[in-house]
N, CA, C and O of each residue as an XYZ file, in Angstrom:
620
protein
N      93.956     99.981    132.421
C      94.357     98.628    132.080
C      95.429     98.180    133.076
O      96.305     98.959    133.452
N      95.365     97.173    133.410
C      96.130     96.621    134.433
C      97.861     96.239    133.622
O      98.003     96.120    132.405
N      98.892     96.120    134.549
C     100.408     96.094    134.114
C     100.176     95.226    133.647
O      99.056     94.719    133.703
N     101.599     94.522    132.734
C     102.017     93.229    132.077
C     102.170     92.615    132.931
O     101.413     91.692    133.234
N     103.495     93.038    133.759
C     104.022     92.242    134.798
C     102.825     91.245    135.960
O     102.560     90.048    136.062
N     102.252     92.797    136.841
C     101.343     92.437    137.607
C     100.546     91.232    136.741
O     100.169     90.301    137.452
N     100.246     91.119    135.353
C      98.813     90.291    135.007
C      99.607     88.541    135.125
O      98.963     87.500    135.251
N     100.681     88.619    135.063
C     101.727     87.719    134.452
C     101.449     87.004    135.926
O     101.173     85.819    136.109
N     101.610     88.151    137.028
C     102.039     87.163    138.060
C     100.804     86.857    138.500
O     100.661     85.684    138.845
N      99.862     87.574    138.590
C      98.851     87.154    138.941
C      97.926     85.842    138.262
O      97.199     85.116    138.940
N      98.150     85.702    136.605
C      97.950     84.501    136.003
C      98.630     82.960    137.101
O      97.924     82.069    137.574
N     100.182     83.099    137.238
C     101.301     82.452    138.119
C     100.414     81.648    138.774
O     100.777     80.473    138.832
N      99.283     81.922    139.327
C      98.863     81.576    141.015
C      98.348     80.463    140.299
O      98.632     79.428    140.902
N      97.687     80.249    139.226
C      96.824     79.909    138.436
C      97.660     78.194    137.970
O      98.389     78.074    136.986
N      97.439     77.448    138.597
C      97.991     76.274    138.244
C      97.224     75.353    137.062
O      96.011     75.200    136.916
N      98.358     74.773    136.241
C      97.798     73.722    135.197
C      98.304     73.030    134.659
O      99.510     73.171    134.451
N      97.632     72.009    134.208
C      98.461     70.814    133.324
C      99.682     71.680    131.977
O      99.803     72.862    131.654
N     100.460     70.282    131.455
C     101.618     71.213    131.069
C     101.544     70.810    129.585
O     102.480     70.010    129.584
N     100.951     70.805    127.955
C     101.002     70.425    127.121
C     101.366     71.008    125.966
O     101.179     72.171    125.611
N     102.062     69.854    125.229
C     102.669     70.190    123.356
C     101.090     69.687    122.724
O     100.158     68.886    122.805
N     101.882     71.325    121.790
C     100.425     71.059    120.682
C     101.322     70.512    119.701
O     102.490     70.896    119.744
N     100.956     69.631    118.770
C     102.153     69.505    117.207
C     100.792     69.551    116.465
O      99.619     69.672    116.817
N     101.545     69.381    115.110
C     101.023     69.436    113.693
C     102.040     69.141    112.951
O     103.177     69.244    113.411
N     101.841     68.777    111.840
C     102.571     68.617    110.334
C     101.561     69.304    108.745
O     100.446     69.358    108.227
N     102.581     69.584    108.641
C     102.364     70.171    107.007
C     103.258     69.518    105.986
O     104.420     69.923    105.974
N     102.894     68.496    105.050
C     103.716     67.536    104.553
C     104.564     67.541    105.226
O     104.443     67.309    106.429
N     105.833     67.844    104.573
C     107.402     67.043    105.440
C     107.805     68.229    106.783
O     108.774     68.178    107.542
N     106.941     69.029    106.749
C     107.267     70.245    108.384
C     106.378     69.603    109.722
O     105.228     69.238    109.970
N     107.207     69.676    110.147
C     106.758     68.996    111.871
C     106.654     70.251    112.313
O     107.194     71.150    111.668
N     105.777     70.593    113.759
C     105.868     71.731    114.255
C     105.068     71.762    115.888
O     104.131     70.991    116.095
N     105.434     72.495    116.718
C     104.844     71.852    117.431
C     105.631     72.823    118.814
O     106.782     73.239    118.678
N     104.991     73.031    119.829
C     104.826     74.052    120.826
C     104.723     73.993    121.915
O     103.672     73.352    121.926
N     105.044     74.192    123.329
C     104.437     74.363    124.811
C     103.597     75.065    124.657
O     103.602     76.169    124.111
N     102.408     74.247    125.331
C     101.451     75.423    125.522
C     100.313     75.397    127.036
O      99.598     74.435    127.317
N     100.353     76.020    127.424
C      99.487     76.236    128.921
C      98.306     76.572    128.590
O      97.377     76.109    129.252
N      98.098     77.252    127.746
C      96.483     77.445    127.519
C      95.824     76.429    127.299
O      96.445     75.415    126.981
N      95.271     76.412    127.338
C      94.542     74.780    126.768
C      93.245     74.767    127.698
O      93.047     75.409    128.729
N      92.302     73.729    126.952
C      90.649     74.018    127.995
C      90.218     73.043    127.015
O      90.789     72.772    125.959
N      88.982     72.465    127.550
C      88.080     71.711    127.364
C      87.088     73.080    126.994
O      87.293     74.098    127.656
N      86.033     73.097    125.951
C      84.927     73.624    125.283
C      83.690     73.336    125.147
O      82.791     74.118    125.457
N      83.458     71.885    124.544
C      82.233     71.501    124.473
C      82.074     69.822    124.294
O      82.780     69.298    123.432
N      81.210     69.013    125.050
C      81.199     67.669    125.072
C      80.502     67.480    124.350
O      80.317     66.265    124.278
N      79.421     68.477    123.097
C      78.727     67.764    121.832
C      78.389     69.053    120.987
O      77.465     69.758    121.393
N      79.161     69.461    119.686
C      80.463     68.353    119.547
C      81.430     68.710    120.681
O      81.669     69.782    121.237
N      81.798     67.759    120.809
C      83.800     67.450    121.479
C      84.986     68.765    120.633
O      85.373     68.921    119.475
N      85.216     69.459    121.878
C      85.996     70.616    121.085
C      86.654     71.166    122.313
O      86.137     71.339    123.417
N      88.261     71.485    121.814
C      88.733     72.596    122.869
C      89.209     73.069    122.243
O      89.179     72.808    121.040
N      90.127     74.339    122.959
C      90.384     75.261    122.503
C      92.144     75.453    122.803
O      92.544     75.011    123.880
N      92.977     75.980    122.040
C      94.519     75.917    122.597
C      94.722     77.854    122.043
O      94.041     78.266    121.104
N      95.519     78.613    122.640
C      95.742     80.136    122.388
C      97.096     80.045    121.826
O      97.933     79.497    122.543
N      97.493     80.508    120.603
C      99.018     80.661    120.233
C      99.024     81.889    119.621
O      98.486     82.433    118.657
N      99.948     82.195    120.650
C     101.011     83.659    120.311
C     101.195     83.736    118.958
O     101.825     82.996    118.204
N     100.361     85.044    118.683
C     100.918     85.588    116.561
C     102.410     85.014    115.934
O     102.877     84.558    114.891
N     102.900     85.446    117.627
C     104.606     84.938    116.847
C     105.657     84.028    116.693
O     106.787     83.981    116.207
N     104.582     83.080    117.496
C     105.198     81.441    117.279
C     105.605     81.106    116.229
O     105.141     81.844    115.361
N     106.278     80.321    115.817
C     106.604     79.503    114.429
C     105.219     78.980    114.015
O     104.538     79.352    113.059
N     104.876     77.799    115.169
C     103.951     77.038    114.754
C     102.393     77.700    114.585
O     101.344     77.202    114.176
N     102.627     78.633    114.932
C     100.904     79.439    114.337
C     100.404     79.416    113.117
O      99.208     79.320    112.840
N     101.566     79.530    112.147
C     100.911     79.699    111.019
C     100.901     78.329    110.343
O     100.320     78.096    109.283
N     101.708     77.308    111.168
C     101.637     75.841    110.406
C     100.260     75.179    111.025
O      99.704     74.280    110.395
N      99.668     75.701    112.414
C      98.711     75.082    112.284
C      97.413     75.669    112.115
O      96.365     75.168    112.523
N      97.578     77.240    111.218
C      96.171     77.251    110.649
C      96.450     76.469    109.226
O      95.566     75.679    108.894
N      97.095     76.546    108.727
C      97.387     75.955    107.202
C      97.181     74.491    107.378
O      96.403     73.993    106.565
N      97.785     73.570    108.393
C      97.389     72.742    108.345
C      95.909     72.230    108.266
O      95.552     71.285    107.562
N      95.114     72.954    109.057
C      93.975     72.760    109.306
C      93.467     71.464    110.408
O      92.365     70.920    110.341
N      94.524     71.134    111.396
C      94.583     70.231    112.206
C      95.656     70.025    113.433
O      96.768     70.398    113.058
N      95.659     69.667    114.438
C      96.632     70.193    115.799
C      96.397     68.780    116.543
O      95.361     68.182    116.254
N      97.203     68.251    117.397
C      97.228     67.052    118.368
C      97.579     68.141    119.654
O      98.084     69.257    119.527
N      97.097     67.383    121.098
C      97.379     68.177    122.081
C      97.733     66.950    123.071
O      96.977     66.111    123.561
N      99.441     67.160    123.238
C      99.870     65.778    124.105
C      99.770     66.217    125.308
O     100.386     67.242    125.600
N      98.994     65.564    126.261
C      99.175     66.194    128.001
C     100.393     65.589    128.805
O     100.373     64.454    129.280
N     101.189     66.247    128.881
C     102.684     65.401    129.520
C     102.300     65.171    131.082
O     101.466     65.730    131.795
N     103.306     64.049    131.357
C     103.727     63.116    132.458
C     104.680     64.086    133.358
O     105.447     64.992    133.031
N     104.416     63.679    134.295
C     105.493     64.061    135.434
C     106.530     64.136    135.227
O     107.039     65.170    135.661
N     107.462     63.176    134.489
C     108.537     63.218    134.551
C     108.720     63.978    132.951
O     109.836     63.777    132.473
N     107.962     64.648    132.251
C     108.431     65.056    130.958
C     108.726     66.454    131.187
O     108.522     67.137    130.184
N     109.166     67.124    132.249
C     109.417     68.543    132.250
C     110.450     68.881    130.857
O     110.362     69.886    130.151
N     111.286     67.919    130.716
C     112.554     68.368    129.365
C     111.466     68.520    128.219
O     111.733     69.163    127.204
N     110.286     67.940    128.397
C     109.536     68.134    126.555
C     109.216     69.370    126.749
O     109.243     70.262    125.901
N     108.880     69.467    127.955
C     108.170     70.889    127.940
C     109.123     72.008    127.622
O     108.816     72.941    126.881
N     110.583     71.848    128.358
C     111.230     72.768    127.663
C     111.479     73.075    126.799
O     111.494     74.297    126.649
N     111.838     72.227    125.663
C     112.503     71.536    124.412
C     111.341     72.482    123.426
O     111.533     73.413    122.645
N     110.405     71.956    123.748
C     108.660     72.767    122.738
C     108.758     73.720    123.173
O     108.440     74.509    122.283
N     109.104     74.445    124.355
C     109.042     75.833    124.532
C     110.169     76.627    123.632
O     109.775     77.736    123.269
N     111.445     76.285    123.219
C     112.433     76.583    122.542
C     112.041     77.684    121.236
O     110.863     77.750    120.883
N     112.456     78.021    120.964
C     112.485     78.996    119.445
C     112.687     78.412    118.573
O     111.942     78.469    117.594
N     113.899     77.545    118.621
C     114.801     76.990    117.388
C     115.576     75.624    118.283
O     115.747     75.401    119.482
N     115.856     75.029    117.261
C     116.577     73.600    117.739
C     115.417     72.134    117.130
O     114.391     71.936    116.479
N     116.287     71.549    117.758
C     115.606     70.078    116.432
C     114.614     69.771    118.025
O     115.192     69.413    119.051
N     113.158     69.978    117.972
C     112.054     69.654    118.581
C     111.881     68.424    118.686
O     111.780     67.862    119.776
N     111.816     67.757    117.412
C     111.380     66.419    117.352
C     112.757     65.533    117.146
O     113.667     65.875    116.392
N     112.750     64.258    117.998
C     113.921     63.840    118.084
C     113.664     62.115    117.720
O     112.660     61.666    118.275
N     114.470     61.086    116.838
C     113.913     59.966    116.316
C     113.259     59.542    117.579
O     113.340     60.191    118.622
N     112.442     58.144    117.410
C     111.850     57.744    118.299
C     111.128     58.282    119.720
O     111.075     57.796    120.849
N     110.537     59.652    119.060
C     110.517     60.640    120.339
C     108.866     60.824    120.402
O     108.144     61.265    121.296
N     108.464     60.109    118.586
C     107.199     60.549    118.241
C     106.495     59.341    117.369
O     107.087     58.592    116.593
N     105.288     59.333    117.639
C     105.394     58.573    116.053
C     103.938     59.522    115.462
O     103.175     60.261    116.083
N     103.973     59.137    114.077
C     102.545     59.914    113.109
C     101.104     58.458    112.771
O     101.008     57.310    112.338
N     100.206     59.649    113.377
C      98.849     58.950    113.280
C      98.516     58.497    112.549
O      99.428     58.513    111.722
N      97.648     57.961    112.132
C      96.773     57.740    110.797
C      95.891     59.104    110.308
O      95.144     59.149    109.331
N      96.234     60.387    111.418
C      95.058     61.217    110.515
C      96.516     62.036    110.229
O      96.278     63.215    109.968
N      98.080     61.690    110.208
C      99.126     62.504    109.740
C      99.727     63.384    110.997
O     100.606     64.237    110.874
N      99.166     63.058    112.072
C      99.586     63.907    113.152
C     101.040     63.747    113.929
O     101.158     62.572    114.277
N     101.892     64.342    114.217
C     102.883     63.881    115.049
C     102.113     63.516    116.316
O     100.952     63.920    116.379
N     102.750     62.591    117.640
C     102.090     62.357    118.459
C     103.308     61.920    119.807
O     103.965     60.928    119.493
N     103.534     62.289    120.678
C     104.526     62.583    121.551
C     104.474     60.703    122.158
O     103.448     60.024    122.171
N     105.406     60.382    122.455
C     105.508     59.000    122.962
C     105.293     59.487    124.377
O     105.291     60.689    124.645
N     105.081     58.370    125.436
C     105.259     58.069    127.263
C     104.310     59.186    127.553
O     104.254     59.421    128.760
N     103.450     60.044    126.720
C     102.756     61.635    127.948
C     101.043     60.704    128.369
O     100.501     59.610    128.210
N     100.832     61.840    128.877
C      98.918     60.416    130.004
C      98.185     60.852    128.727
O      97.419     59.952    128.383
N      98.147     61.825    127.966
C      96.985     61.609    126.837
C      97.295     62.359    125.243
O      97.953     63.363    124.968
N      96.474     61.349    124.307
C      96.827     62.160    123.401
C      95.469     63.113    122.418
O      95.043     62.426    121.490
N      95.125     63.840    122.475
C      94.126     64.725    121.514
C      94.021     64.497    120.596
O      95.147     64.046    120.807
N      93.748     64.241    119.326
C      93.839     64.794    117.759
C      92.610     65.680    117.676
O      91.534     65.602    118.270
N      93.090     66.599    116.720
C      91.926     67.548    116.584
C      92.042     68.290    114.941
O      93.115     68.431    114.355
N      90.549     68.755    114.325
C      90.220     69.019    113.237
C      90.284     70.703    113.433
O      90.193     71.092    114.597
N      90.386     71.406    112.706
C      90.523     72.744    112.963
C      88.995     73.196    112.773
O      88.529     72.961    111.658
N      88.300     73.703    113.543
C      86.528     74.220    113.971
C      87.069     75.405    113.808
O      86.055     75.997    113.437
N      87.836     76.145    113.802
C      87.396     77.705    113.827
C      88.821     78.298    114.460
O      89.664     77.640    115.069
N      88.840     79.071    114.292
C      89.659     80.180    114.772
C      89.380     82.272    115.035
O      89.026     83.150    114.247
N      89.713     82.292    116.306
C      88.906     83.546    116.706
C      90.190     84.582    117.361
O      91.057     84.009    118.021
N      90.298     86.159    117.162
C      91.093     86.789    117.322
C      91.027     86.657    119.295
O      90.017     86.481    119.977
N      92.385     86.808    119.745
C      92.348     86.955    121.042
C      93.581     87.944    121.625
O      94.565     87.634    122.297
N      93.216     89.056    121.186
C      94.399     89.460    120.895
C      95.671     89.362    120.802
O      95.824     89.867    119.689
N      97.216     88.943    121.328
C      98.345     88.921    120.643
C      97.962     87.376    120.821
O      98.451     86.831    121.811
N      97.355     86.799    120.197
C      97.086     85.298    120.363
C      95.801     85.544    119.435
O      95.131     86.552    119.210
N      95.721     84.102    118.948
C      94.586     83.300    118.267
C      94.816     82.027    118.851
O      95.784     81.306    119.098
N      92.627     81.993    119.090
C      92.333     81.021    119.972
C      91.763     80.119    118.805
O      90.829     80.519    118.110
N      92.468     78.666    118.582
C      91.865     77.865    117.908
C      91.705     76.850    118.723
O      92.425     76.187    119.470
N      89.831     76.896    118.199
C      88.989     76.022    118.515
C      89.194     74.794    117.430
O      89.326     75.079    116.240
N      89.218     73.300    117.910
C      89.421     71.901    117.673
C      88.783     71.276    118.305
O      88.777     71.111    119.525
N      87.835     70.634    117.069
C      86.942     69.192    117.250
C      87.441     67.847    117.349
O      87.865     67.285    116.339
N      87.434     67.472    118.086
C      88.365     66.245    118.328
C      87.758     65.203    117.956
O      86.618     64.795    118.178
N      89.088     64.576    117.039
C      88.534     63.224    116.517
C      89.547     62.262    116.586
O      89.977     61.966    115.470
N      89.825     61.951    117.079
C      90.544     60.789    117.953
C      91.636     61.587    119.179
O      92.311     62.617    119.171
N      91.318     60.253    120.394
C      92.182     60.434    121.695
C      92.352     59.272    121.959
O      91.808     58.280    121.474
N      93.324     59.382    122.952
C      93.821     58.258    123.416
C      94.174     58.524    125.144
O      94.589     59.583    125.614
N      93.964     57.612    125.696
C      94.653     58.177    127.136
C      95.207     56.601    127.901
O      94.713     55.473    127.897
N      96.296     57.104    128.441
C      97.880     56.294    128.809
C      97.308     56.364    130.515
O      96.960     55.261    130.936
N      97.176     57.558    131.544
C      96.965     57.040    132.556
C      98.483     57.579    132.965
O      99.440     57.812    132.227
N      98.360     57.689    134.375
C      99.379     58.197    134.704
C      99.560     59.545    135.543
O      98.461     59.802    136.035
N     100.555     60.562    135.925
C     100.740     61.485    136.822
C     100.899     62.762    135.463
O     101.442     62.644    134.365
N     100.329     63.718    135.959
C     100.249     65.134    135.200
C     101.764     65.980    135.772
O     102.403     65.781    136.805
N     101.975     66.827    134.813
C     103.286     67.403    135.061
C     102.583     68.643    135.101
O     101.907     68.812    134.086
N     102.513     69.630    135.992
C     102.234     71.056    136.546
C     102.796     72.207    136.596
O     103.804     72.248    137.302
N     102.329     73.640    135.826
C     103.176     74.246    135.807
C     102.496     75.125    136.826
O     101.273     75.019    136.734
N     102.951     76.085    137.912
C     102.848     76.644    139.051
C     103.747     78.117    139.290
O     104.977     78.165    139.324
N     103.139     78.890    139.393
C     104.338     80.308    140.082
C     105.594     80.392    139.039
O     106.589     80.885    139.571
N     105.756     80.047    137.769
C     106.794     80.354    136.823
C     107.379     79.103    136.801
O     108.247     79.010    135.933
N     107.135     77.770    137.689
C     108.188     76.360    137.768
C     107.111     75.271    137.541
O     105.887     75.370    137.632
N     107.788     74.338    137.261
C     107.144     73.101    136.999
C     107.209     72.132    138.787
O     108.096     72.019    139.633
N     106.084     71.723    138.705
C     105.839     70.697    139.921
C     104.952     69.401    139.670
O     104.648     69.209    138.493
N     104.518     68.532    140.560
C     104.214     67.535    140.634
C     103.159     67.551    141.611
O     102.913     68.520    142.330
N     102.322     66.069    141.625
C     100.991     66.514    142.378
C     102.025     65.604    144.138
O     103.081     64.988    144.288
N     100.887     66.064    145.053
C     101.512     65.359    146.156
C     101.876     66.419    146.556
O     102.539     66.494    147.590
């Protein structure tokens, strides 16, 4: 089996868009950085996002049974940090507003996901949940990139 380290850096080379997953469970907001992320299937409409067993938000969004996936802007590197955090107030007033299907939903990022929970499959220290998407939205705009351990920009 190949090292941690080595797989880590070798993932690194591997460039990609930079996105928060959220969810709510009545009055719990919750919500994550996440790099995994993929497109699945164009009928039905489904992707897929990987969260670490030991996230907070893992277990709020199988219970929920529903996940939004905001694709951030160039200039949102601070969300990305902020969702990457452990602890601290994530969601900040006017930072978000909630859908009509109950979703939190990130203000200023180029797109927004909503998604129904399709399934969920072991991946090891991760579960990969698969989401059928039922409503998006897209803003338009510059992608924020994460690259070699840092965040960059296209150009």
């Amino acid at each position: 089996m190949i090292d941690e380290s080595l797989f880590r850096q070798t993932m690194s080379h591997f460039a990609s868009g930079v996105t928060v997953v959220t969810t709510a469970l009545g009055d719990r907001l919750a919500g994550l950085t996440v790099s995994s992320f993929a497109s699945l299937s164009l009928n039905p409409p489904l992707v897929l996002i990987c969260i670490d067993h030991n996230a907070a938000s893992h277990d709020v969004i199988a219970a929920a049974g529903q996940f939004a996936v905001n694709i951030l802007a160039e200039d949102q590197e601070y969300l990305s940090r902020r969702f990457a955090m452990h602890d601290g107030a994530k969601f900040t007033p006017h930072s978000f507003t909630m859908s009509p299907n109950g979703l939190p939903l990130l203000n200023g990022v180029l797109a927004q996901i909503e998604c129904r929970l399709y399934d969920k499959l072991p991946g090891g220290d991760h579960t990969i949940f698969v989401g059928e998407v039922i409503a998006a939205r897209v803003f338009g705009g510059r992608p924020l990139l994460y690259y070699r351990s840092g965040y960059h920009q296209l150009g």
